[in-house]
C-alpha positions, 0 to 999 in steps of 0.5 A: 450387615448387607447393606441397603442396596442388597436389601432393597434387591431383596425387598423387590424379588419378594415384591416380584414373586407376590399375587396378592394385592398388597404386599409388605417385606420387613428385612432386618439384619443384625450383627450381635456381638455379646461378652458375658461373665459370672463369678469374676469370670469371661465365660462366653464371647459369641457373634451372631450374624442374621438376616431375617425377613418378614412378608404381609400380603393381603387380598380380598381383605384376608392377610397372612404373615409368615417369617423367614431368614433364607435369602436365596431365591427359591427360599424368598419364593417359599416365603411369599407363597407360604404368607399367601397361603396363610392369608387363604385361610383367613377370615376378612378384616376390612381392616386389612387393607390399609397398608400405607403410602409412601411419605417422606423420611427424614433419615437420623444418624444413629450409626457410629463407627467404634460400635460397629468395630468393637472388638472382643478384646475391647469388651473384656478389657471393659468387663475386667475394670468390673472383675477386678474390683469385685475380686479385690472386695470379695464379691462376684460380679455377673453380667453382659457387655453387648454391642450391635450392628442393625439395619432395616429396610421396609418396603411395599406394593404400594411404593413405600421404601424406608432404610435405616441403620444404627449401632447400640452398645449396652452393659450392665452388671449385678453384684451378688455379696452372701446376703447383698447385691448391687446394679448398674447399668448403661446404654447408648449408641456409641460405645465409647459412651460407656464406662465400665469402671463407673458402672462397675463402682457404682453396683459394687459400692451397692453390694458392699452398703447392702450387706445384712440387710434388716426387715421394714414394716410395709406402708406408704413411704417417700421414695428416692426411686433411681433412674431404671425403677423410673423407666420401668414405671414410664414403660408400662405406663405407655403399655398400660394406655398410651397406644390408640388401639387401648382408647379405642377398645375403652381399657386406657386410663387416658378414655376420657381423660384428654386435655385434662390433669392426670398426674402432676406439674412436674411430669412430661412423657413424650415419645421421639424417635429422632432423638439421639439420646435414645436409640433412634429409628425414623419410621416404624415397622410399616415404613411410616415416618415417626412423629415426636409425640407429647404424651402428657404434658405437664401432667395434662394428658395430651396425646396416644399413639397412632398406627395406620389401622388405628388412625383409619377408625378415627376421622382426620387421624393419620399414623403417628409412626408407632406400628409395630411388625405384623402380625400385631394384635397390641397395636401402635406403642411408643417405643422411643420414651423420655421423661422431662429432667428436674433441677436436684441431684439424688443427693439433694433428694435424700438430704431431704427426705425425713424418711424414707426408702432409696430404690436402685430398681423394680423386679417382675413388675406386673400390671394388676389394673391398666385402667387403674395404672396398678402396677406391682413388682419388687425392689432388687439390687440395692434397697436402703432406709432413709432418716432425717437426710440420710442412708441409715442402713439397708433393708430386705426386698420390698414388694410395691402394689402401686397406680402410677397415675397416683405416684406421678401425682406425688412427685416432689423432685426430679433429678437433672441428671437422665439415664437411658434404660432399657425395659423389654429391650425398649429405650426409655431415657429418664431421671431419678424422682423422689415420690411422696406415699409409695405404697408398699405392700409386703416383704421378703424374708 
């Protein structure tokens, strides 16, 4: 970690060495810290510490980008000069010239001490209340046992200077029997937060209940999908419409949709980068102040969000603070999701459910129709039949080919309880939900 006052000395020496009309220096420092383990054993404890600096100038309406992580003088130089050139060869956007002004940033404590001084020692004595247990059950245990230390610092020709840090803490572990597996996982920016030994009971009793799995006929199904296949479901969601970029080029299942009823009563999606359940960040990667913004609410599609090029095209628009870093041709996304709870336990959910499937996860998920919010993928670590109130029996992998509108239409229950989960890396924190005809559409041998 270098520290804001080292990262702002570097932001003005690129910002000194520019000729362009507008420049932006991104700086993100990292320090990584990973324990990773397979078949019962710690097989890699690595430390990666980086800086890495990321230049946008425009001029004359042409911007060029360039990515770097040499903080000497002469290689900050290089890089301002390699961005220029770049942008030379570029056609005009007159987009291009809408970096943003200075705002005021209300900072967020994301930092926490016993993250930032976990120890190697400290995470293989997480990872072994794991081992031990799949050892003694005959099973082997593979995963990861991550913590993080991050800054950022973003600045530009324009006045903008934005610092934040935080910590993360993250692990998770899948448990492989001879024909059966089992999941868990947990994030969190306090490492203290998380308990191997949970995380480890629960993926084993998973394998341990799976094994000689039978075949099911594909069909609609009442579900009990566990809190990771939600937040997979939440995120492409999000990647399917709820950016302002999708609504503006007419392929968001929310075009035309505003202020009207899309999926059911029981379903609110915000985005809230201030909320420390999740992994907060208070500005985006322009240096643009986040907004809490309520997606859907009560199943009312209420909002999208807003880069600054997204909300120059739209009359009396302002960003909501969702860039992403140049250059970025996805535009704006949420990237601090949540999903409002409910009043059950998952128990009171299977209880009653007549018959059913319990989900531990979804696996390669892929988008068929964003318009349509079709989304397809398999069930993995943890598949279980449902009767009359209770887990039967486990049942082989499942493929699902699903609109998300339409099973968010059919929830019947939520979970009290949330977990935070991350999808592609992006915290979405989330409940278990139990969802009425799920369509499943094929089977693994």
């Amino acid at each position: 970690m270098l520290g804001e006052k080292r990262l702002a000395e570097i932001a003005q020496r690129v910002l000194s060495e520019s000729k362009a009309e507008q420049t932006e220096v991104m700086i993100t420092s990292n320090d990584s810290y990973l324990t990773r383990f397979a078949t019962n054993t710690i097989h890699q404890n690595v430390a990666e510490l980086d800086a890495t600096i990321r230049v946008r100038v425009i001029t004359d309406q042409k911007t060029g980008v360039a990515t770097g992580n040499d903080l000497t003088d002469a290689g900050l130089k290089k890089l301002v000069q390699t961005a220029e050139r770049i942008a030379s060869f570029q056609q005009k956007n007159p987009d291009s010239s809408l970096l943003p002004k200075p705002l005021p940033i209300r900072p967020v404590d994301a930092y926490v001490d016993a993250t930032a001084k976990c120890t190697p020692l400290d995470r293989a004595k997480g990872v072994e209340k794991i081992l031990a247990p799949s050892r003694k059950n005959g099973l082997d245990a593979a995963g990861a046992f991550s913590t993080e230390e991050q800054e950022i610092l973003i600045a530009n020709s324009l006045g903008v200077s934005a610092y934040h840090r935080g910590t993360a803490a993250s692990i998770m572990t899948v448990i492989m029997g001879t024909d059966s597996s089992g999941y868990a996982s947990d994030e969190s920016i306090d490492v203290s937060c998380l308990d191997p030994a949970a995380i480890g009971k629960t993926a084993i009793d998973k394998a341990l209940q799976s094994r000689n799995p039978t075949s099911i006929e594909p069909g609609e199904y009442t579900v009990v999908l566990e809190e990771d296949a939600v937040a997979n479901m939440v995120l492409f969601l999000a990647f399917m419409g709820m950016s302002a970029l999708a609504v503006q080029e007419g392929r968001s299942f929310m075009n035309g949709k505003f202020g009207e009823r899309i999926t059911g009563n029981e379903i609110t999606i915000w985005d809230d980068g201030f909320d420390s359940r999740g992994l907060p960040q208070p500005f985006d990667f322009e240096g643009t102040p986040k907004q809490k913004v309520m997606l859907i609410e009560r199943g009312i599609a209420k909002n999208v969000v807003y880069d600054s090029s997204t909300a120059a095209k739209e009359p009396g628009k302002t960003s909501t603070g969702h860039s992403l870093p140049a250059p970025n041709t996805q535009g704006p996304l949420p990237l601090n999701l949540f999903m409002a709870s409910g009043k059950a336990t998952k128990e009171e959910m299977i209880a009653s459910t007549d018959r059913g499937i319990l989900v531990t996860r979804f696996h390669y998920a892929n988008i068929l129709h964003p318009v349509k919010t079709v989304l397809t993928g398999m069930t993995r670590d943890g598949t279980f039949l449902i009767e009359k109130g209770k887990i039967v029996r486990p049942i082989k992998n499942l493929r699902f080919t699903q609109s998300l509108l339409e099973a968010f239409a059919n929830v019947d229950m939520l979970s009290s309880q949330s977990k935070l989960a991350k999808v592609f890396g992006i915290p979405t924190y989330v409940p278990a939900a139990k969802i009425r005809n799920f369509r499943f559409t094929g089977g693994t041998e």
